[in-house]
Each structure stands twice: as structure tokens, then as C-alpha cells.
C-alpha positions in Angstrom: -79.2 -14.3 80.2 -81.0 -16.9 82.8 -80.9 -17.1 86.0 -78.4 -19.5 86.8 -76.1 -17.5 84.3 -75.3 -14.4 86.3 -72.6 -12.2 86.5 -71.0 -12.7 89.7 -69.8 -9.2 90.5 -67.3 -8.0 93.3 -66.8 -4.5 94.5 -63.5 -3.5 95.6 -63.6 0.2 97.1 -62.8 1.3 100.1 -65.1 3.8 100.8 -68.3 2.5 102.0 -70.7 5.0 100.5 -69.5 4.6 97.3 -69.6 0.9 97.3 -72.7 0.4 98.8 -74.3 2.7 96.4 -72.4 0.8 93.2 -73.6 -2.1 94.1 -77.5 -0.9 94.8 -77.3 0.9 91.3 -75.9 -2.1 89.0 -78.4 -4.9 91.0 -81.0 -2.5 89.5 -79.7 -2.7 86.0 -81.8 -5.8 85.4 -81.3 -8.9 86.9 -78.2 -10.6 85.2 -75.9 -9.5 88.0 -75.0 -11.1 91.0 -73.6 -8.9 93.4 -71.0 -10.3 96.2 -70.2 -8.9 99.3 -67.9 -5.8 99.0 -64.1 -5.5 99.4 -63.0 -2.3 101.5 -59.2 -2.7 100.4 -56.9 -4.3 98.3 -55.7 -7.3 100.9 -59.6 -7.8 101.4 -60.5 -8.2 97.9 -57.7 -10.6 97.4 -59.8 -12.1 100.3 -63.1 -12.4 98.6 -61.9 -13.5 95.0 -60.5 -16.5 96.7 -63.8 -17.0 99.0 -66.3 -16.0 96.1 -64.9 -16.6 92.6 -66.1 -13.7 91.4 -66.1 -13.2 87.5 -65.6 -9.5 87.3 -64.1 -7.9 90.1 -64.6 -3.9 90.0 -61.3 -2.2 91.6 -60.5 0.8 92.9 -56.9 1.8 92.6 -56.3 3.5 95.8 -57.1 1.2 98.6 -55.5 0.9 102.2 -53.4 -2.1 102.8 -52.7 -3.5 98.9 -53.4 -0.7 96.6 -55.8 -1.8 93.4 -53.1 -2.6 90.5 -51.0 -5.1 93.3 -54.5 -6.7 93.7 -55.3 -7.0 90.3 -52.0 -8.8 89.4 -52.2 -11.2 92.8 -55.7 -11.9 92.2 -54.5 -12.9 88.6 -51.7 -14.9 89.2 -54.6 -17.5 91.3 -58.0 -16.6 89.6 -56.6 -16.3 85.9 -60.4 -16.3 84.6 -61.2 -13.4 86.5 -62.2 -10.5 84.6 -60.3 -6.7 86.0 -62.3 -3.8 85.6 -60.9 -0.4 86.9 -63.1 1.6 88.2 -61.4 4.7 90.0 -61.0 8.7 89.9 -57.6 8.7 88.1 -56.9 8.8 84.8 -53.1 9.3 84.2 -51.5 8.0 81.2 -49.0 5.8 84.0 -51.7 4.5 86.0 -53.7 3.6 83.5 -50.7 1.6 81.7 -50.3 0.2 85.1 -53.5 -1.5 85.4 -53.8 -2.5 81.9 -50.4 -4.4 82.2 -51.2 -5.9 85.3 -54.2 -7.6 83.7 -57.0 -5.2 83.6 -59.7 -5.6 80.8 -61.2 -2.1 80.7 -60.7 1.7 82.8 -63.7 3.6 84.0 -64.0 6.7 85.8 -66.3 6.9 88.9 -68.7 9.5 87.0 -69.0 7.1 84.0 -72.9 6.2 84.2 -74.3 2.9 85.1 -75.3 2.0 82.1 -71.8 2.2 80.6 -70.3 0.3 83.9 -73.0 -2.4 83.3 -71.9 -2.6 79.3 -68.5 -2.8 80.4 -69.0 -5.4 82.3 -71.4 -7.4 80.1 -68.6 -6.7 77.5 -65.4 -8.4 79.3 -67.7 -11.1 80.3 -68.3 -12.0 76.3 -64.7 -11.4 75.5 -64.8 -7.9 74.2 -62.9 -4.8 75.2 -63.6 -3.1 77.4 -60.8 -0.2 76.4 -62.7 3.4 75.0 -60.9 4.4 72.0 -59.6 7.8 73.8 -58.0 4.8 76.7 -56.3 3.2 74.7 -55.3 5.3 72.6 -53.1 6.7 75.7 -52.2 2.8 77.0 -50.1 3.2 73.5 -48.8 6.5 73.7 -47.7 5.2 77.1 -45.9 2.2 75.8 -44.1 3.6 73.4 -42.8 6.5 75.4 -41.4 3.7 78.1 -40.1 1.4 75.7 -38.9 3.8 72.7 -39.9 3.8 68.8 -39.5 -0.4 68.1 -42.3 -1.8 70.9 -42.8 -4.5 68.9 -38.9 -5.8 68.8 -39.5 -8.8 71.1 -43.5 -9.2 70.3 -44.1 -12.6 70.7 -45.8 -14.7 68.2 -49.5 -15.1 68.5 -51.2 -18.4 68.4 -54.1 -18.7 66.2 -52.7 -16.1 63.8 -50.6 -17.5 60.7 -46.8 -16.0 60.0 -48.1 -13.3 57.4 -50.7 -12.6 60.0 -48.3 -12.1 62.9 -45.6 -10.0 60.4 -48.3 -7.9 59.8 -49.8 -7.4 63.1 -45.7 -6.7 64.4 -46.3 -3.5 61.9 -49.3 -2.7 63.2 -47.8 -2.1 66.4 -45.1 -0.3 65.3 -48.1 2.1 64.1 -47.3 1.6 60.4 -50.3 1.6 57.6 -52.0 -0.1 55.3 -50.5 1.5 52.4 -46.8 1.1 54.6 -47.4 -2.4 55.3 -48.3 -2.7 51.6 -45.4 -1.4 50.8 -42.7 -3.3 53.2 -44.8 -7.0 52.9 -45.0 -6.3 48.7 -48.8 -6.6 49.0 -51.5 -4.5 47.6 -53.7 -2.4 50.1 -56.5 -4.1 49.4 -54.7 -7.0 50.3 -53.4 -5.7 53.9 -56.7 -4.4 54.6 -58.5 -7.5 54.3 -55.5 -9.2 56.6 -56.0 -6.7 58.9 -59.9 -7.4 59.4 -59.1 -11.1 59.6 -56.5 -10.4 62.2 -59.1 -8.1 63.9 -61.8 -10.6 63.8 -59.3 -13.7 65.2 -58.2 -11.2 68.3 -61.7 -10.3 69.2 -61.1 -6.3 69.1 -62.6 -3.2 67.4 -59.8 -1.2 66.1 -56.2 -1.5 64.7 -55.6 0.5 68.4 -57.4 -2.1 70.6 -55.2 -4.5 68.3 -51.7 -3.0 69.4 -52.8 -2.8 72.9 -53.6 -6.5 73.3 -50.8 -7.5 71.4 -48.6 -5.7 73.9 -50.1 -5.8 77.4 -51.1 -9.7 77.0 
């Protein structure tokens, strides 16, 4: 990445230590980052996104004056291009549904190392999730225990996928698999399976979970 190509980072955390010493750690994680002046709330980083433009904003959830998912979805609703990424020292299944439906791209804990906050970033930057496997796994169990067994009963249709592409990514949803989709669509497995990495590939995920979870949350 050149120079005139950094990441324009923006720490929102409201306890100084901690975001002080963020920011000092990822500036040293060579120089493709751009680090902003820090938010100490939720109201403040609001703030700053409007004043800097930041391209990944990392957020705290629990902040004085607008907690960090209110933020996330205000800061959204003006700077659509901004890219969310959690960073905070709870993990429940709700809050982390929360974030992820207000717009959030990926969930870290504080003790994740730097190198994996510096991935993550990097990662949401190019497109990619930013979701772990065990994350979002429990962003779906989530859903599905708020909405009941059919999520995908109003799933909209997806642009950029064809109509046997968005049938099959409905069943995907509804945690069917290769061999059930097979057998509801009338199509060999091999056939399914080779849908399934198109539909994969189009949606710019890993896994048949990251799948569900974007075709639910955006």
C-alpha cells in the first residue's frame, strides 16, 4: 500500500489509556495506517467521522453519552462507506447481534492481539469479513432464536445473484444442505455444491455461515 493509500483509522474508546495505547500499537504495525484523533464517547465519535472521514472506525460498545451500537448505526446512516469494527470486552450472543445488525463488519475482543486487529482491519478495508467462524456462528444462532425456525421468509432478493442462485442461498439460510438443497431444487450435489461456491465467490465470504449472516444482517 503507498503512502497516499492509508487506512485512515479512528478510535472510539472512552478510556484514555486504552486508546492511547491502541493507537501507539497499530501506528507501529507498519505504516499503512493513519491514525486520527481519538473519540472518548459515542456523541464524540459521531463528532470525528463527520470532521475526519475516517474509513474504519474502531468502537467500543460502552461509551458515556451515545453508547457504541447507537453510534455505529448514526455514523452509518451519514458515512455509509465507513467501515464498523467492534472492538470491546463483551461478547454476548445479543450484543454481538446488536452490532452486527446495526452495521458492524467484524467483533473483536480487547485481548485479541494486534496483529489480528491490524488484519481485521486490512480485511474490511478489501471487502472481506471480518466475522471469526466461532462469531458468527453465534450472530446465527442469535437470529434464529429472535426470529423462530423460517429467518429466511422475507429474505430479500439479492442483486448480482440469478433466481436459482437466490432460491438456493434462501436454503442456505434456513441451514439446509447440500444433499437437502439437492433434494428440494431436484439437482445433483455436485450441482448445488458448485452453486454454492459461485454464490460464495459473488458475496465475497468464506463459509456457507458468513453467507447466512450477510444475507440477513445487510
Amino acid at each position: 500500500m503507498s503512502r497516499i493509500e492509508k487506512v485512515r483509522v479512528l478510535i472510539a474508546e472512552d478510556q484514555t489509556l486504552i486508546r492511547e495505547g491502541i493507537a501507539t500499537l497499530l501506528a507501529q504495525q507498519n505504516d499503512d495506517f493513519e491514525i486520527l484523533p481519538g473519540a472518548s464517547d459515542g456523541e464524540q465519535a459521531i463528532e470525528f467521522a463527520r470532521r475526519y472521514r475516517p474509513d474504519v472506525i474502531l468502537m467500543d460498545l460502552q461509551m458515556p453519552r451515545v453508547d457504541g451500537i447507537a453510534a455505529t448505526q448514526r455514523i452509518l446512516r451519514e458515512l455509509p462507506q465507513t467501515h464498523i469494527v467492534v472492538l470491546t470486552t463483551f461478547e454476548t450472543n445479543d450484543l454481538i447481534f446488536e452490532a452486527v445488525s446495526a452495521g458492524a463488519k467484524a467483533y473483536l475482543l480487547k485481548d485479541a492481539r494486534m496483529e489480528e486487529i491490524a488484519s481485521t482491519i486490512r480485511a474490511v478495508i478489501n471487502g472481506q469479513s471480518g466475522l471469526s467462524p466461532s462469531v458468527a456462528a453465534r450472530i446465527l444462532d442469535e437470529f434464529k432464536r429472535l426470529r423462530g425456525p423460517r429467518v429466511s421468509a422475507k429474505l430479500p432478493v439479492r442483486d448480482g445473484l440469478t433466481a436459482r442462485e437466490n432460491e438456493i442461498l434462501t436454503l442456505i439460510v434456513e441451514g439446509k444442505s447440500n444433499t437437502e438443497i439437492g433434494e428440494r431444487l431436484h439437482l445433483a450435489e455436485g450441482t448445488v455444491k458448485n452453486y454454492v461456491s459461485t454464490i460464495l465467490e459473488k458475496c465475497q465470504v468464506k463459509n456457507r455461515t458468513e453467507l447466512a449472516i450477510k444475507a440477513i444482517t445487510y
